[in-house]
DOTI-753656 format. One record per residue (C-alpha): residue in three letters; x, z, y. Coordinates in steps of 0.25 Angstrom, whole numbers. Layout:
<dokes>
res:xx:zz:yy
ALA:X:Z:Y $
...
</dokes>
This chain:
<dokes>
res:xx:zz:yy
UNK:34:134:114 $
UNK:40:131:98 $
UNK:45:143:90 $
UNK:61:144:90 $
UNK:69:136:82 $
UNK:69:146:70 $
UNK:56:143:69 $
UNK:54:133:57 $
UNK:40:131:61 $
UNK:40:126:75 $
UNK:27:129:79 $
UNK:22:132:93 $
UNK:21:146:96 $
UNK:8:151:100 $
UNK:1:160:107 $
UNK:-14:164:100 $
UNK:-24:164:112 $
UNK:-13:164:123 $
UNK:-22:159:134 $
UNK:-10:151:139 $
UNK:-7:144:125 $
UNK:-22:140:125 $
UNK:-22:135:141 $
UNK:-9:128:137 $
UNK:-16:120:127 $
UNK:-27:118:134 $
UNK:-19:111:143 $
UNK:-12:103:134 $
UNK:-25:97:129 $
UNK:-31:95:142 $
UNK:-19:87:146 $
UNK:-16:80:135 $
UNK:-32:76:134 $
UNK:-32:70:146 $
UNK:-21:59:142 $
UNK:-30:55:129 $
UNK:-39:53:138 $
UNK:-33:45:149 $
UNK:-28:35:138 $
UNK:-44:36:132 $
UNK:-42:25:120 $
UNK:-44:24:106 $
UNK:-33:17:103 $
UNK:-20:16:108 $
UNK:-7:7:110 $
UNK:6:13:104 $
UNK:20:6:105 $
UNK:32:5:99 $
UNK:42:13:96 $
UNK:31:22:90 $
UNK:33:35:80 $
UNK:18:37:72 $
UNK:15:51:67 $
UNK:4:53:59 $
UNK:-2:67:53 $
UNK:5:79:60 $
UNK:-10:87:55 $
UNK:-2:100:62 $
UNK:12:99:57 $
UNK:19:103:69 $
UNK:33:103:62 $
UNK:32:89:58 $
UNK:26:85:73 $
UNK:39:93:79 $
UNK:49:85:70 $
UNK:43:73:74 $
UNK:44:77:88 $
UNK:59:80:87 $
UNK:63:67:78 $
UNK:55:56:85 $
UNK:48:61:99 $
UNK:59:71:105 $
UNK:72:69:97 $
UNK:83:66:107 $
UNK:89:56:101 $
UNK:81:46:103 $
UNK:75:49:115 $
UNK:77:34:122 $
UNK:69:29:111 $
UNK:57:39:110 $
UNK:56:38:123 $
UNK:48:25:124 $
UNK:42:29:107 $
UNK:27:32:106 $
UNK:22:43:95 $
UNK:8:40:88 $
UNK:1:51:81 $
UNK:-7:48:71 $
UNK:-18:61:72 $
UNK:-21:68:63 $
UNK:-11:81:73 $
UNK:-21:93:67 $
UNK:-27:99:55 $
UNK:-20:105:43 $
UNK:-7:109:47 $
UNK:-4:122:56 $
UNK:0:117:68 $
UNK:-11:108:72 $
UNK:-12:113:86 $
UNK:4:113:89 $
UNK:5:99:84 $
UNK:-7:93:92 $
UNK:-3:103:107 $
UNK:10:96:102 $
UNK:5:83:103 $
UNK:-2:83:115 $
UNK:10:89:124 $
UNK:19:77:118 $
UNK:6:67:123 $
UNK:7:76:135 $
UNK:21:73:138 $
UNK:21:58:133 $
UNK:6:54:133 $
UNK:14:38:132 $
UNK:21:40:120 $
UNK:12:51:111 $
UNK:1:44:104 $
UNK:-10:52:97 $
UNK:-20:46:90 $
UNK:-32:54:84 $
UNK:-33:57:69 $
UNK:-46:62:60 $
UNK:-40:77:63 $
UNK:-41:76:77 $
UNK:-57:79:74 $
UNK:-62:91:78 $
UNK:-73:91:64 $
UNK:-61:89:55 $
UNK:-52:101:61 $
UNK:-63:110:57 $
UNK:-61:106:43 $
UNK:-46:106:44 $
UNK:-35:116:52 $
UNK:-36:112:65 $
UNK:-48:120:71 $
UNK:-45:132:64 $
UNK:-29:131:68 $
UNK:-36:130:81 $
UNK:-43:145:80 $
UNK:-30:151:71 $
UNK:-22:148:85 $
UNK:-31:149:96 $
UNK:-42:160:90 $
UNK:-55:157:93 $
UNK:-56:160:108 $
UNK:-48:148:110 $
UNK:-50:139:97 $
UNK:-61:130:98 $
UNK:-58:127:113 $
UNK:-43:124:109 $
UNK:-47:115:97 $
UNK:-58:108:104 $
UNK:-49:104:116 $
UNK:-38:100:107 $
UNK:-49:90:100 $
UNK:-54:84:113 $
UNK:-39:79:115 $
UNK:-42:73:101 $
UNK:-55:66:105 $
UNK:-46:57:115 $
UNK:-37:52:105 $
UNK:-35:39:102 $
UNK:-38:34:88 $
UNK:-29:23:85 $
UNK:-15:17:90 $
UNK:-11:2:91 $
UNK:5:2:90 $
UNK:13:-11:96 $
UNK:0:-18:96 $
UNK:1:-19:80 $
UNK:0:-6:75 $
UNK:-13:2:72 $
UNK:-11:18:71 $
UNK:-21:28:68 $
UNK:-23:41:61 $
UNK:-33:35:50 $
UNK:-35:19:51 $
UNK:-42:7:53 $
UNK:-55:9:55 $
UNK:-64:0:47 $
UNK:-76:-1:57 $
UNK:-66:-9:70 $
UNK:-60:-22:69 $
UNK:-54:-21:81 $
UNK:-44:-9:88 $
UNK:-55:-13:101 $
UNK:-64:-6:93 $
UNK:-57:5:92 $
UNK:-49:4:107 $
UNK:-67:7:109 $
UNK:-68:21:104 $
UNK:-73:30:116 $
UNK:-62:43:118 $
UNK:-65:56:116 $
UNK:-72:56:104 $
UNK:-75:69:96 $
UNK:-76:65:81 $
UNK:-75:51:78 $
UNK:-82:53:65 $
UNK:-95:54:72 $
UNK:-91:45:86 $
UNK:-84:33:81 $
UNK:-83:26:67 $
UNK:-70:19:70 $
UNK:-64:30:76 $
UNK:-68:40:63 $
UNK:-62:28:55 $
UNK:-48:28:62 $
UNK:-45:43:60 $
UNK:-51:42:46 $
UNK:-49:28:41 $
UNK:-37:29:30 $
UNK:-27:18:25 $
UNK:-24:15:11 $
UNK:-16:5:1 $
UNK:-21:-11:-1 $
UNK:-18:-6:-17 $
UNK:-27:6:-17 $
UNK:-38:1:-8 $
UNK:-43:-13:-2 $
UNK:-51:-15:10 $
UNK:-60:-2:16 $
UNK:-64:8:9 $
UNK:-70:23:11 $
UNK:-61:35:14 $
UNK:-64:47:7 $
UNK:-60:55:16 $
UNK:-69:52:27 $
UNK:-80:42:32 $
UNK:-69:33:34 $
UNK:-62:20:27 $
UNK:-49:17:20 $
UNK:-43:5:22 $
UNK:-33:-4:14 $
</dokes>
Protein backbone atom coordinates (compact mmCIF):
# COMPACT_ATOMS: atom_id res chain seq x y z
CA UNK A 1 0.00 0.00 0.00
CA UNK A 2 1.43 3.81 -0.79
CA UNK A 3 1.62 6.57 1.83
CA UNK A 4 -1.35 9.13 1.70
CA UNK A 5 -1.57 11.75 -0.48
CA UNK A 6 0.29 14.29 1.85
CA UNK A 7 2.88 12.19 1.65
CA UNK A 8 5.49 13.81 -0.84
CA UNK A 9 7.50 10.84 -0.98
CA UNK A 10 5.36 8.21 -2.17
CA UNK A 11 7.05 5.35 -1.14
CA UNK A 12 5.74 1.96 -0.21
CA UNK A 13 5.08 1.39 3.40
CA UNK A 14 6.79 -1.29 4.98
CA UNK A 15 6.71 -3.53 7.50
CA UNK A 16 10.73 -4.49 8.84
CA UNK A 17 10.76 -8.49 9.09
CA UNK A 18 6.71 -8.67 8.77
CA UNK A 19 6.72 -12.30 7.76
CA UNK A 20 3.74 -11.58 5.66
CA UNK A 21 5.66 -8.63 3.65
CA UNK A 22 8.47 -11.09 3.18
CA UNK A 23 5.99 -14.06 1.83
CA UNK A 24 4.37 -11.45 -0.27
CA UNK A 25 7.38 -10.84 -2.01
CA UNK A 26 8.38 -13.97 -2.20
CA UNK A 27 5.45 -14.62 -4.22
CA UNK A 28 5.82 -12.09 -6.36
CA UNK A 29 9.19 -13.33 -7.49
CA UNK A 30 8.11 -16.76 -7.79
CA UNK A 31 5.36 -15.71 -10.05
CA UNK A 32 6.87 -13.19 -11.92
CA UNK A 33 10.06 -15.64 -12.57
CA UNK A 34 8.11 -18.19 -14.06
CA UNK A 35 6.96 -15.95 -17.01
CA UNK A 36 10.90 -14.85 -17.91
CA UNK A 37 11.10 -18.06 -18.13
CA UNK A 38 8.28 -19.28 -20.24
CA UNK A 39 9.35 -16.73 -22.84
CA UNK A 40 13.15 -18.15 -22.16
CA UNK A 41 15.08 -15.77 -25.06
CA UNK A 42 17.66 -13.39 -25.14
CA UNK A 43 16.32 -11.25 -27.35
CA UNK A 44 12.87 -10.10 -27.74
CA UNK A 45 10.52 -8.56 -30.54
CA UNK A 46 8.74 -5.25 -29.28
CA UNK A 47 6.11 -3.23 -31.41
CA UNK A 48 4.81 -0.26 -31.99
CA UNK A 49 3.33 2.06 -30.38
CA UNK A 50 6.34 1.58 -27.84
CA UNK A 51 7.17 4.13 -24.63
CA UNK A 52 11.32 3.20 -23.89
CA UNK A 53 12.61 4.07 -20.31
CA UNK A 54 15.86 3.77 -19.52
CA UNK A 55 17.76 4.20 -16.02
CA UNK A 56 15.05 4.33 -13.13
CA UNK A 57 18.66 2.98 -10.65
CA UNK A 58 15.81 3.26 -7.78
CA UNK A 59 13.96 6.42 -8.33
CA UNK A 60 10.49 5.37 -7.37
CA UNK A 61 9.26 8.96 -7.74
CA UNK A 62 10.25 9.35 -11.41
CA UNK A 63 8.88 5.43 -12.11
CA UNK A 64 5.41 6.38 -10.30
CA UNK A 65 5.08 9.80 -12.76
CA UNK A 66 5.81 7.63 -15.45
CA UNK A 67 3.22 5.21 -14.45
CA UNK A 68 0.51 7.96 -14.14
CA UNK A 69 1.44 10.04 -17.37
CA UNK A 70 2.09 7.31 -19.99
CA UNK A 71 0.91 3.61 -18.43
CA UNK A 72 -2.26 4.46 -16.29
CA UNK A 73 -3.42 7.96 -17.08
CA UNK A 74 -7.09 7.76 -18.20
CA UNK A 75 -7.08 9.84 -20.78
CA UNK A 76 -5.64 7.98 -23.04
CA UNK A 77 -6.64 4.72 -22.17
CA UNK A 78 -7.81 3.34 -25.88
CA UNK A 79 -4.48 4.18 -27.00
CA UNK A 80 -2.21 2.48 -24.25
CA UNK A 81 -4.11 -0.26 -24.19
CA UNK A 82 -2.44 -1.89 -27.33
CA UNK A 83 1.21 0.41 -26.27
CA UNK A 84 4.19 -1.90 -25.16
CA UNK A 85 6.83 -0.34 -22.22
CA UNK A 86 10.56 -1.34 -22.73
CA UNK A 87 12.90 -0.93 -19.91
CA UNK A 88 16.13 -0.49 -20.45
CA UNK A 89 17.80 -2.25 -16.99
CA UNK A 90 19.65 -0.77 -15.06
CA UNK A 91 16.07 -0.66 -12.20
CA UNK A 92 18.59 -1.06 -8.99
CA UNK A 93 21.65 0.37 -7.19
CA UNK A 94 22.29 4.02 -6.06
CA UNK A 95 19.04 5.33 -5.38
CA UNK A 96 16.93 4.48 -2.27
CA UNK A 97 14.18 2.68 -3.54
CA UNK A 98 15.61 0.13 -5.31
CA UNK A 99 13.45 -2.74 -3.96
CA UNK A 100 9.92 -0.71 -4.52
CA UNK A 101 10.92 0.19 -7.97
CA UNK A 102 11.85 -3.47 -9.02
CA UNK A 103 8.55 -5.44 -6.62
CA UNK A 104 7.07 -2.56 -8.81
CA UNK A 105 8.13 -3.73 -11.84
CA UNK A 106 7.39 -7.02 -11.54
CA UNK A 107 3.46 -6.72 -10.51
CA UNK A 108 3.15 -4.40 -13.70
CA UNK A 109 4.73 -7.75 -15.68
CA UNK A 110 2.58 -9.61 -13.53
CA UNK A 111 -0.55 -7.99 -14.51
CA UNK A 112 0.49 -7.20 -18.28
CA UNK A 113 3.27 -9.83 -19.00
CA UNK A 114 2.33 -8.82 -23.11
CA UNK A 115 2.95 -5.21 -22.99
CA UNK A 116 5.98 -4.80 -19.91
CA UNK A 117 9.17 -5.43 -21.48
CA UNK A 118 12.28 -5.76 -19.15
CA UNK A 119 15.43 -6.16 -20.48
CA UNK A 120 18.60 -6.83 -18.16
CA UNK A 121 21.15 -3.87 -17.50
CA UNK A 122 25.10 -4.34 -15.99
CA UNK A 123 23.14 -3.53 -12.37
CA UNK A 124 20.89 -6.48 -12.51
CA UNK A 125 24.50 -8.46 -11.50
CA UNK A 126 24.65 -9.84 -8.25
CA UNK A 127 28.93 -8.79 -8.00
CA UNK A 128 28.26 -5.30 -8.87
CA UNK A 129 25.47 -4.70 -6.12
CA UNK A 130 27.76 -5.61 -3.53
CA UNK A 131 29.98 -2.67 -4.83
CA UNK A 132 26.77 -0.45 -5.02
CA UNK A 133 23.41 0.01 -2.91
CA UNK A 134 21.47 -2.75 -3.84
CA UNK A 135 22.64 -5.70 -1.43
CA UNK A 136 22.99 -3.39 1.47
CA UNK A 137 19.36 -1.72 0.72
CA UNK A 138 18.49 -5.23 0.84
CA UNK A 139 19.71 -5.89 4.59
CA UNK A 140 18.65 -1.95 5.82
CA UNK A 141 15.04 -3.34 4.96
CA UNK A 142 14.77 -7.02 5.36
CA UNK A 143 17.81 -7.30 8.32
CA UNK A 144 19.57 -10.12 8.13
CA UNK A 145 17.46 -12.95 8.96
CA UNK A 146 15.71 -12.31 5.62
CA UNK A 147 18.31 -10.32 3.54
CA UNK A 148 20.35 -12.54 1.62
CA UNK A 149 17.60 -15.02 0.71
CA UNK A 150 15.43 -11.86 -0.49
CA UNK A 151 18.24 -10.40 -2.51
CA UNK A 152 19.30 -13.73 -3.93
CA UNK A 153 15.68 -14.65 -5.24
CA UNK A 154 15.26 -11.15 -6.55
CA UNK A 155 18.58 -11.79 -8.75
CA UNK A 156 17.39 -15.13 -10.00
CA UNK A 157 14.30 -13.26 -11.75
CA UNK A 158 17.34 -11.09 -13.21
CA UNK A 159 19.19 -14.28 -14.57
CA UNK A 160 16.22 -14.83 -16.92
CA UNK A 161 16.07 -11.44 -18.48
CA UNK A 162 16.45 -10.88 -21.84
CA UNK A 163 19.45 -8.95 -23.02
CA UNK A 164 18.30 -7.01 -26.07
CA UNK A 165 15.10 -5.88 -27.89
CA UNK A 166 14.44 -5.73 -31.66
CA UNK A 167 11.53 -2.94 -31.96
CA UNK A 168 9.25 -3.04 -35.57
CA UNK A 169 11.88 -5.24 -36.93
CA UNK A 170 14.31 -2.23 -37.28
CA UNK A 171 15.03 -0.99 -33.90
CA UNK A 172 17.85 -2.48 -31.62
CA UNK A 173 17.39 -1.62 -27.67
CA UNK A 174 19.49 -2.61 -25.02
CA UNK A 175 20.86 -1.22 -21.82
CA UNK A 176 24.51 -0.92 -23.01
CA UNK A 177 25.12 -1.63 -26.98
CA UNK A 178 26.29 -3.66 -29.76
CA UNK A 179 28.44 -6.02 -29.03
CA UNK A 180 31.48 -6.18 -30.93
CA UNK A 181 32.16 -9.89 -30.85
CA UNK A 182 28.34 -10.87 -32.99
CA UNK A 183 27.50 -10.08 -36.34
CA UNK A 184 24.43 -11.35 -36.27
CA UNK A 185 21.28 -10.83 -33.64
CA UNK A 186 21.22 -15.13 -34.23
CA UNK A 187 24.25 -14.91 -32.14
CA UNK A 188 22.73 -13.32 -29.61
CA UNK A 189 18.87 -15.02 -29.96
CA UNK A 190 21.77 -18.23 -28.85
CA UNK A 191 22.61 -17.00 -25.43
CA UNK A 192 21.57 -19.96 -22.96
CA UNK A 193 18.87 -18.26 -20.06
CA UNK A 194 19.51 -18.25 -16.76
CA UNK A 195 22.82 -16.94 -16.49
CA UNK A 196 24.31 -15.76 -13.21
CA UNK A 197 27.13 -13.27 -14.38
CA UNK A 198 27.61 -12.63 -17.82
CA UNK A 199 31.19 -11.34 -17.35
CA UNK A 200 32.36 -14.67 -16.73
CA UNK A 201 29.51 -16.80 -18.96
CA UNK A 202 29.19 -15.13 -22.10
CA UNK A 203 31.45 -12.33 -23.89
CA UNK A 204 28.57 -11.12 -25.99
CA UNK A 205 26.33 -10.89 -23.32
CA UNK A 206 28.87 -8.97 -20.97
CA UNK A 207 29.48 -6.69 -24.02
CA UNK A 208 25.70 -5.79 -24.30
CA UNK A 209 25.14 -4.76 -20.73
CA UNK A 210 28.54 -2.85 -20.97
CA UNK A 211 29.25 -1.83 -24.32
CA UNK A 212 28.83 2.12 -24.52
CA UNK A 213 28.04 4.47 -27.64
CA UNK A 214 29.75 7.42 -28.56
CA UNK A 215 29.94 10.36 -31.15
CA UNK A 216 31.54 9.64 -34.95
CA UNK A 217 33.43 13.23 -34.09
CA UNK A 218 34.89 12.08 -30.70
CA UNK A 219 35.70 8.51 -31.68
CA UNK A 220 35.90 6.29 -34.98
CA UNK A 221 35.30 2.68 -35.13
CA UNK A 222 36.00 0.41 -31.76
CA UNK A 223 37.59 1.22 -29.13
CA UNK A 224 38.31 0.21 -25.36
CA UNK A 225 35.70 1.30 -22.53
CA UNK A 226 37.47 2.37 -19.58
CA UNK A 227 34.92 1.52 -17.65
CA UNK A 228 35.03 -2.09 -18.05
CA UNK A 229 36.34 -5.13 -20.21
CA UNK A 230 34.13 -3.70 -22.81
CA UNK A 231 34.09 -1.49 -26.16
CA UNK A 232 32.79 1.71 -27.15
CA UNK A 233 31.71 2.08 -30.28
CA UNK A 234 31.14 5.10 -32.92
Amino acid sequence: RRNSKSDSGGCLLWQPNSKDCINLIIKICNEVIEIFKQDNMAIIDVQTPCYVIGDLHGNLHDLLVYDHTIINHRGYESYLSTANYLFLGDYVDRGDYSIECILYLFCQKILTPHRIHMLRGNHECRSLQKEFTFFDECRQKFGDEYAEQLWDLINSVFDFMPFAAIIDDSIFCSHGGIPSCAEKLEQIAAIKLPMKEPEQESRIAHEILWNDPVSDQEYRDLLQNTRSMTTMMA
